[in-house]
C-alpha positions in Angstrom: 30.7 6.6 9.1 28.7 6.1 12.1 31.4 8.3 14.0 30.9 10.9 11.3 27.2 10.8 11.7 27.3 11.0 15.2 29.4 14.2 14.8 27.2 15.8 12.8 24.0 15.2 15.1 26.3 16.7 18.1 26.9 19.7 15.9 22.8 20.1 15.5 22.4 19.8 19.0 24.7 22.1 20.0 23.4 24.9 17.3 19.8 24.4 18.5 20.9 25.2 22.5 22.9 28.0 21.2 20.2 29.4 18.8 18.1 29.1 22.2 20.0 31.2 24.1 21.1 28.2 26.0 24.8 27.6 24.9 24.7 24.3 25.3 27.2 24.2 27.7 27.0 23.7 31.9 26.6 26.8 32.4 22.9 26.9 30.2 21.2 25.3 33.6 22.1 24.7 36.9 21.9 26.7 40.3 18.7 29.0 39.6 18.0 28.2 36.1 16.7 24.8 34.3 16.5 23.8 29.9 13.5 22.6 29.3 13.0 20.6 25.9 10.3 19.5 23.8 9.1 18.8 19.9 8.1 21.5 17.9 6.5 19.9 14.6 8.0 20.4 11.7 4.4 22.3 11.0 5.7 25.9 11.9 2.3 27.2 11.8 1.9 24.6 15.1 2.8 26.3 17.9 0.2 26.0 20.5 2.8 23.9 23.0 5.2 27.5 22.3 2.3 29.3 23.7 1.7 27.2 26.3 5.5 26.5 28.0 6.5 30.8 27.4 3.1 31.6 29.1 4.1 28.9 32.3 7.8 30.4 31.7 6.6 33.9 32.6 3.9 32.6 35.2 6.5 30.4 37.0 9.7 33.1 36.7 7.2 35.7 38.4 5.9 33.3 41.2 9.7 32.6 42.1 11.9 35.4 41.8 15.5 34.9 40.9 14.6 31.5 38.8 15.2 31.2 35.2 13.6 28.8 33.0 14.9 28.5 29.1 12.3 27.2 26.9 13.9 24.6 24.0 12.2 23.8 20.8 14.0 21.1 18.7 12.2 21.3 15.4 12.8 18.0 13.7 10.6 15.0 12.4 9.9 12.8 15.0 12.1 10.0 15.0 14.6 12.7 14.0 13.7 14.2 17.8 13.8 11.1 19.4 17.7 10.6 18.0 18.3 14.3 18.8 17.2 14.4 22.7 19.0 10.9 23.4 22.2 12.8 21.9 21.6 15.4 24.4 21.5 13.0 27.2 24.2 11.2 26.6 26.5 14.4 27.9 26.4 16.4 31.1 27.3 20.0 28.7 24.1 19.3 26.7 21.7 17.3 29.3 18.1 19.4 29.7 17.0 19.5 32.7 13.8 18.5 32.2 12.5 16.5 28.5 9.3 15.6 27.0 9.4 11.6 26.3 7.0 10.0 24.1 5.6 6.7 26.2 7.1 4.2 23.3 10.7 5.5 23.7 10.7 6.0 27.2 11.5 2.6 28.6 14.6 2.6 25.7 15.7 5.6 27.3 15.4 4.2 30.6 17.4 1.4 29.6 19.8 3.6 28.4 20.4 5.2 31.3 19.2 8.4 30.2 16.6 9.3 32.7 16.4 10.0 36.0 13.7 8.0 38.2 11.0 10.5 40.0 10.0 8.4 42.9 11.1 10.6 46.1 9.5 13.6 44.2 5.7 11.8 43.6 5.7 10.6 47.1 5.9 13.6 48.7 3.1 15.2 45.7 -0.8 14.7 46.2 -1.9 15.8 42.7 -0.2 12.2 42.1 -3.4 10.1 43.3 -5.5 11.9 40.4 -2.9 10.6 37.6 -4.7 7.1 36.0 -3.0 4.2 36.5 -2.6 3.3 33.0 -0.9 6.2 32.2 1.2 5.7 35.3 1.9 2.5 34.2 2.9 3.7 30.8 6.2 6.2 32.8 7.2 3.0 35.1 9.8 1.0 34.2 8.9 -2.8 34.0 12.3 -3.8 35.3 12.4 -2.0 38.4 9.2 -0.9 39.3 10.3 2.7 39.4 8.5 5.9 37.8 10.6 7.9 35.2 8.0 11.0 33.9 4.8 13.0 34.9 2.4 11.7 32.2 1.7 14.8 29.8 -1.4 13.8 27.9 -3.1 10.6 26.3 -4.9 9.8 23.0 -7.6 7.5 21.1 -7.3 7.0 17.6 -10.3 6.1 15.6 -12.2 7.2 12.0 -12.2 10.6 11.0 -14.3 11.2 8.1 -16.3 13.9 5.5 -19.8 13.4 6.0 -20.7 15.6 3.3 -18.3 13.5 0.7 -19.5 10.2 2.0 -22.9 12.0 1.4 -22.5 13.1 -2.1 -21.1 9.7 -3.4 -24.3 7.9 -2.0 -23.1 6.6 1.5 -25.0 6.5 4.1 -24.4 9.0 7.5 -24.0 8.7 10.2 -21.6 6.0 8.7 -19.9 3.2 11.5 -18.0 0.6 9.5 -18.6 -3.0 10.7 -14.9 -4.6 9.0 -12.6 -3.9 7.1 -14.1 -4.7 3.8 -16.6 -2.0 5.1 -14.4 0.2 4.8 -12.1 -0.6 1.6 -15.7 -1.0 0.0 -16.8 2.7 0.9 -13.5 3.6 -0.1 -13.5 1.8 -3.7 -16.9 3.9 -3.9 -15.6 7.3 -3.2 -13.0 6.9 -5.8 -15.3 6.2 -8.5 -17.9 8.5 -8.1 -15.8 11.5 -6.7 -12.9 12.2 -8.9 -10.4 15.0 -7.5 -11.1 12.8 -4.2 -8.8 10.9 -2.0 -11.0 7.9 -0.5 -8.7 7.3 2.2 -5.6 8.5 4.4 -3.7 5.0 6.2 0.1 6.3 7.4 2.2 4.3 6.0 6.4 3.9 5.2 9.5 4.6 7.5 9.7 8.4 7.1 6.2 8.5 9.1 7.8 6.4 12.2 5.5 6.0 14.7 2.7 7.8 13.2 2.8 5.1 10.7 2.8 2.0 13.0 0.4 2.9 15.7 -2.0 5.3 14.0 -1.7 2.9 10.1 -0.5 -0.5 10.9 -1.5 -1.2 14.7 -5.0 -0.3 14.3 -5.3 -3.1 12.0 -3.1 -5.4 14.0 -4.8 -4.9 17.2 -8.3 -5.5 15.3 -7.0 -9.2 14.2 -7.8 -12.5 16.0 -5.0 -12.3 18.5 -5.9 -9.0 19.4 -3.7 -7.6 22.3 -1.3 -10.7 21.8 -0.8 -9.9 18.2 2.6 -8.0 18.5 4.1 -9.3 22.0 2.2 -11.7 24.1 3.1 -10.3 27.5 2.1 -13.9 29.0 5.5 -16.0 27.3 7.2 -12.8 26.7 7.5 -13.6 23.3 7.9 -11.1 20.4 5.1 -12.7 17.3 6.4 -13.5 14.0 5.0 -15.7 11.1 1.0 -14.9 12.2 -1.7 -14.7 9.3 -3.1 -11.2 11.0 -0.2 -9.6 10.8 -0.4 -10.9 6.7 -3.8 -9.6 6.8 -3.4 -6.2 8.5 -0.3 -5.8 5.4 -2.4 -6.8 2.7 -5.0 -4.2 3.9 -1.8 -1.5 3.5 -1.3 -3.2 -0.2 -4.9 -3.1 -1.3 -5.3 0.7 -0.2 -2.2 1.9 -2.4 -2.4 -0.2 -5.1 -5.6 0.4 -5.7 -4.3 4.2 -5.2 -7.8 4.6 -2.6 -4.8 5.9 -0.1 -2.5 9.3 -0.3 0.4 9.7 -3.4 3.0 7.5 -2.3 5.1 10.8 -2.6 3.0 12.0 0.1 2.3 9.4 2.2 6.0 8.1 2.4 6.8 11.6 2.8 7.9 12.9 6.5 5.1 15.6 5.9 2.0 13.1 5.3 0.6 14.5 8.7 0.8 18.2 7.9 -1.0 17.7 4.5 -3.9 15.7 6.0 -4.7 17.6 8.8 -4.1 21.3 7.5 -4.6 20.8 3.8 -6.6 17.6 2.5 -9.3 17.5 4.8 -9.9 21.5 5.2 -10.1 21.7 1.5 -12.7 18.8 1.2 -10.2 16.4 -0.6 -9.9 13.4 1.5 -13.3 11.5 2.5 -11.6 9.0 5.6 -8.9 9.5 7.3 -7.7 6.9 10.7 -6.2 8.9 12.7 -6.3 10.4 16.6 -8.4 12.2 18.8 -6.3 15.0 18.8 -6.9 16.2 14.8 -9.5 18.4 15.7 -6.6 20.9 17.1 -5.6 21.3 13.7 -9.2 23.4 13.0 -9.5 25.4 16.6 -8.6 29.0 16.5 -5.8 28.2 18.2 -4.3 25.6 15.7 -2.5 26.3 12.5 -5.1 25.9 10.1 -8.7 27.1 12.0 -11.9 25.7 9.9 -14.9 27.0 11.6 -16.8 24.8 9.9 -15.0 21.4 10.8 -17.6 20.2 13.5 -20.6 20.5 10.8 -18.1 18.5 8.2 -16.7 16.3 9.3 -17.7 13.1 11.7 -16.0 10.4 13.6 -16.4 6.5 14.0 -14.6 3.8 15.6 -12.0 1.8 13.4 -13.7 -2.0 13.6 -11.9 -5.1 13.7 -11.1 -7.1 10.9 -14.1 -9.7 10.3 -16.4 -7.6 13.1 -14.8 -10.0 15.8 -15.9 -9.2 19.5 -15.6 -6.7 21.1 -16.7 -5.1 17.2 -14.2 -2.1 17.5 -10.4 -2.0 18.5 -8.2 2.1 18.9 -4.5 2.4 20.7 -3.7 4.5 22.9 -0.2 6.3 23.8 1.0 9.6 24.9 4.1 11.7 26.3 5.5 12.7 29.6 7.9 15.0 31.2 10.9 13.4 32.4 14.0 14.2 34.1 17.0 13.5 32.8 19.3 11.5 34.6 22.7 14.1 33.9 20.1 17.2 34.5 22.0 19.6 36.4 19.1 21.2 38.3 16.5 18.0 39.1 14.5 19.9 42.0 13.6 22.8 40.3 13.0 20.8 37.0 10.0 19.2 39.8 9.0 22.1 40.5 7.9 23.6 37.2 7.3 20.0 36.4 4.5 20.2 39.4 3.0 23.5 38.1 2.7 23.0 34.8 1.0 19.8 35.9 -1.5 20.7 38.2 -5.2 20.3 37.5 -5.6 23.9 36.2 -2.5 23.7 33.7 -3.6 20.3 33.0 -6.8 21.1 31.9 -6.3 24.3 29.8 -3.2 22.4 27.9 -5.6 19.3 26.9 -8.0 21.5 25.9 -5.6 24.1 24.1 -4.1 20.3 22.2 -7.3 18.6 22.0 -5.5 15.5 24.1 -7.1 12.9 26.4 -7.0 13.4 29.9 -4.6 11.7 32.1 -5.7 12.8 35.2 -9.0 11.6 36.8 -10.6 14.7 37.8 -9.5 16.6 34.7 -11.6 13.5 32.9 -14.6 14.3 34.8 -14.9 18.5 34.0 -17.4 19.6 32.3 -15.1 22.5 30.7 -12.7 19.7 29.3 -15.7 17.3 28.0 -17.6 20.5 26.4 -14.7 22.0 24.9 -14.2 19.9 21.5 -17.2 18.3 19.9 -15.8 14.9 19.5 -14.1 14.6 23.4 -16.7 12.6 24.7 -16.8 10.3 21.5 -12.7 9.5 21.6 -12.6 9.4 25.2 -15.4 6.3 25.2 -13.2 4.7 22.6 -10.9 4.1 26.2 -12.4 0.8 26.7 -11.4 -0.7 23.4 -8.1 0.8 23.6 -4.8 -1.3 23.6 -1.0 0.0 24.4 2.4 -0.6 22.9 4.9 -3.1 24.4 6.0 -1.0 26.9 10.2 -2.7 26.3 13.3 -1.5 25.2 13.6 -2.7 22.0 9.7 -1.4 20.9 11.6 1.4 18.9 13.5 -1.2 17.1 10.2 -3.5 16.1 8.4 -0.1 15.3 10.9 0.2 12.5 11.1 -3.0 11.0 7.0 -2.9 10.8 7.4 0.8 9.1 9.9 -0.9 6.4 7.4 -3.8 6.0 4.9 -1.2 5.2 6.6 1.0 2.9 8.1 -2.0 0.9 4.0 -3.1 0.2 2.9 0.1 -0.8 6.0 1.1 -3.1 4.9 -2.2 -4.4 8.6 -3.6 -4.1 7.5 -6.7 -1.9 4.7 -8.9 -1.8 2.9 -9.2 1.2 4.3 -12.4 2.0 8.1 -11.5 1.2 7.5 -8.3 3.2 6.5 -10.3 6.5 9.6 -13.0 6.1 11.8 -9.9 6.0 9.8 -8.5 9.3 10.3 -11.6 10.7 13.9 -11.4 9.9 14.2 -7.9 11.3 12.3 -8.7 14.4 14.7 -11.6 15.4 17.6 -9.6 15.1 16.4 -6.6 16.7 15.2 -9.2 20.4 17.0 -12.0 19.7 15.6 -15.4 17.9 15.1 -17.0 21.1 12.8 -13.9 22.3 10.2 -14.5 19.3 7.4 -17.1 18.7 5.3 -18.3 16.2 1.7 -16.8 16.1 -1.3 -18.8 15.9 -3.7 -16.4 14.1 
């Protein structure tokens, strides 16, 4: 079966490069031409990143005559993309050349083999000194120090919510919840006094992937006693199982669906949840709170797929707190993606070059204004055309200091999933919290090994 399955992802992957113009064979790249692939949404009304890569295409083929670069959108949900890009470098006749990497998978692919590490290249490139650290940190590979991708963009996530809503069913604005009860208890409010409302948006269930584990279950995690240890203490190098916050944060995922204050459960375990919230629910006034990232405000530009003029007088923003109010009062999670080089790319240096241009501070800043993304490097951090350009910029990027990242390991991917299953199995209302967590414990030793796990303490 798995061979069968395998052969039918191989088939995908070659119809996409051949719908692309690409072929997918060794003759797509190489020489004076380069693939260059990344995620297109399954949003098709989302195509700011299009816009972006064809208009550095024609800018890049025009300042060096004679090269060729083929622009590759593989249209997919996102764990489907993550399966579908390490399909295509596994083999030399459907390797890119170049391949935007989301930070959590990138140190899987690494292990894998799959990518090619950049060192040689950023030594010899001064724009490198203005990437962070951090979000160097987050394209290195732990186990041999080396860099494998140009970081892309960064994030915050945090409280997005309908001040007018929270208004008309008696709540207070501006409104900064203090815990977690805060917030169920605002929620509980909205439902009874604004039928035809949805309280709340947490992601939840497999179909979301990561979506559902940093931007729903994480931010509740992280917000728990043992904070930054709560998932992996990086001190024993121990995976957690068996701790009471992550209980807590799935009880919170329990109470919010069934005590329906959350999205349908058709919805929310739906592969779509995203699309809805962002271009439907909150446009249309029908969803009061939604945790999310910084970046939903591209949804609502003129630029995004579903422009609301009116979205900086609607709606507000407020930091997700932690669980009892615990210091430091408010927790968010960063990640972000990259641009990496494949390690079977057929054309490496001129992947760097249009790496480098499409990185410089220029590009850099017109793409995270055009996404509504953090900054990654320094001195795009510090313009004023990149702070002024969305209303809530300066209020994500100050959520940096209580920000926490993923394990940056191998088998992250694998954990992800067993905490999406945990999720969708409490909010389907097919386990209890507790039975939920045993299996997640389960899930988690077999995925790193029983001796690579350890009991939590909070």
């Amino acid at each position: 079966m798995r061979k069968k399955l395998l052969a039918a992802f191989a088939i995908t992957v070659a119809t996409t490069l051949s719908a692309a113009g690409c072929g997918g064979s060794a003759s797509g790249s190489g020489g004076n031409s380069i693939k260059v692939v990344y995620w297109q949404h399954l949003d098709q009304n989302d195509h700011k990143q299009q816009t972006f890569l064809t208009t550095m295409k024609r800018s890049f083929e025009k300042a060096h005559p004679g090269k060729k670069i083929d622009i590759i959108p593989v249209t997919a949900s996102e764990n489907d993309y993550y399966t579908k890009i390490q399909l295509m470098m596994r083999s030399p006749s459907t390797a890119p050349d170049l391949v935007y990497e989301d930070t959590a998978l990138i140190n899987s692919d690494i292990a894998s083999g799959y990518l090619k590490p950049i060192d040689a290249y950023v030594a010899k490139w001064a724009d490198w000194d203005s990437f962070a650290d951090a979000a160097k940190g987050a394209v290195s590979s732990p186990a041999d120090g080396k860099t494998y991708g140009v970081p892309d963009d960064t994030d915050t996530r945090g409280i997005w919510y309908n001040q007018n809503l929270l208004k008309k069913a008696g709540i207070a604005t501006p409104w900064q919840p203090k815990t977690w009860q805060d917030i169920l208890d605002v929620a509980r409010t909205i439902k009874k006094k604004l039928p035809g409302v949805t309280p709340m948006n947490l992601y939840t269930g497999q179909a979301g992937g990561e979506q559902s584990t940093m931007q729903g279950f994480e931010m509740l995690l992280y917000g728990t006693g043992a904070a930054g240890d709560s998932l992996y203490d990086a001190k024993t190098k121990k995976w957690i199982v068996g701790s009471q916050g992550f209980k807590d944060a799935l009880t919170f995922v329990h109470d919010v669906y069934s005590e329906n204050l959350g999205l349908s459960k058709s919805t929310a375990l739906g592969p779509n949840a995203g699309t809805e919230v962002g271009t439907k629910l909150l446009p249309e006034n029908k969803l009061a709170i939604n945790i999310d990232g910084s970046w939903m405000a591209n949804n609502w530009l003129t630029t995004g797929p579903r422009p609301w003029p009116g979205w900086s007088r609607t709606m507000a923003s407020a930091a997700m707190p932690t669980q009892h109010g615990q210091a430091p009062g408010q927790v968010s999670m960063s990640g972000g993606w990259a641009w990496s080089i494949p390690a079977k790319a057929k054309n490496p240096d001129l992947a760097w070059q249009f790496t480098k241009a499409i990185k410089d501070k220029a590009n850099s800043t017109n793409w995270n204004i055009i996404e509504s993304t953090t900054a990654v490097r320094t001195d795009v951090a510090a313009d004023p055309k990149y702070l002024d350009a969305t209303p809530t910029n300066k209020f994500f990027t100050g959520l940096v200091k209580y920000t926490h990242f993923r394990p940056a390991l191998p088998k992250y991917p694998q954990v992800s999933n067993a905490i999406t299953k945990a999720m969708e199995s409490v909010t389907t209302g097919q386990s209890s919290v507790s039975d939920a967590a045993k299996t997640y414990d389960q899930d988690l030793a077999t995925a790193v090994g029983s001796d690579s796990t350890a009991k939590g303490t909070r």
